[in-house]
N, C-alpha and C positions, 0 to 999 in steps of 0.2 A: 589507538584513537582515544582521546578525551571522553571522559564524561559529556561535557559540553559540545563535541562534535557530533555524531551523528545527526540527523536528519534535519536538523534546524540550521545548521551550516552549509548540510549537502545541497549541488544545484538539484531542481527540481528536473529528474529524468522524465518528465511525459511534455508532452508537447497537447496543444489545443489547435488545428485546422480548422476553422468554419466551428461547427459544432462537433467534430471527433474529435477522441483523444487518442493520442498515442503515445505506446509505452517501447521502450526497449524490448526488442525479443533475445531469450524469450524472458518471460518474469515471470513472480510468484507473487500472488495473493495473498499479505502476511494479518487484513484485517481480520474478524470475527467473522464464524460462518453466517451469512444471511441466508436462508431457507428459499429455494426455490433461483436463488441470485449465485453463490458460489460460494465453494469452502474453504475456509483458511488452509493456507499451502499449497492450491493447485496453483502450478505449473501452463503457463498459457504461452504458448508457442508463436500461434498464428493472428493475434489479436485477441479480443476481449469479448467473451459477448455484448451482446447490445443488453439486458438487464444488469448488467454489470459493471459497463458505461452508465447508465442511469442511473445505477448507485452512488457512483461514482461523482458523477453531477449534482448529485442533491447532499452527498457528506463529504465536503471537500478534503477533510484529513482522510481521509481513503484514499482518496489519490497519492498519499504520501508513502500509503503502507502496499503500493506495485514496488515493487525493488526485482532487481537483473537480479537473476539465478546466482551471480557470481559474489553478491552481497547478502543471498540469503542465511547462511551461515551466522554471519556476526547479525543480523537483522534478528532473526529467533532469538539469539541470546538478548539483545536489547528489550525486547518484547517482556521480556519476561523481568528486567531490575526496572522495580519503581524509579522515578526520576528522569530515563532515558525520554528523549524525544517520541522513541518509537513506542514505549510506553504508556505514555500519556496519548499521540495518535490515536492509537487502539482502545484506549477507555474512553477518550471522546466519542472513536464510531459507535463505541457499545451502547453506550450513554442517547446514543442520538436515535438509535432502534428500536 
């Protein structure tokens, strides 16, 4: 995959019903830990909590950084080379906490 692929190309995997979101199960949480809201890399199987949805609604590039399990792999490496989409994602939430 490109440089310029990742997340700014990928379709957005969550959906918005009413006022839920919903994400592919299961996923992983690849933003920065929030204190009391959840920690980078868990694992959510059966939904999201609801402070976590909340988060979620108030730092929209969050929502970028739920990725399927099965793209967590190349998602961590992206995380981590300046430049990458999911890069800059992640300094934005940081940025916004």
């Amino acid at each position: 995959m490109s440089r310029k692929a990742g997340l700014a190309n990928a379709p957005d995997t969550t959906e918005q019903t009413g006022k839920t979101l919903t994400f592919p199960q299961p996923c992983v949480y690849c933003g920065p830990t929030v204190p009391n809201v959840a920690r980078q890399y868990t694992v959510y199987s059966y939904g999201i909590p609801q402070e976590l949805e909340a988060f979620i609604q108030e730092h929209k590039a969050a929502r970028r950084l739920m990725v399927p399990t099965e793209r967590f792999a190349e998602t961590r490496k992206r995380l981590e080379t300046p430049g990458t989409a999911e890069y800059v994602m992640y300094q934005k939430v940081r940025s916004e906490m």
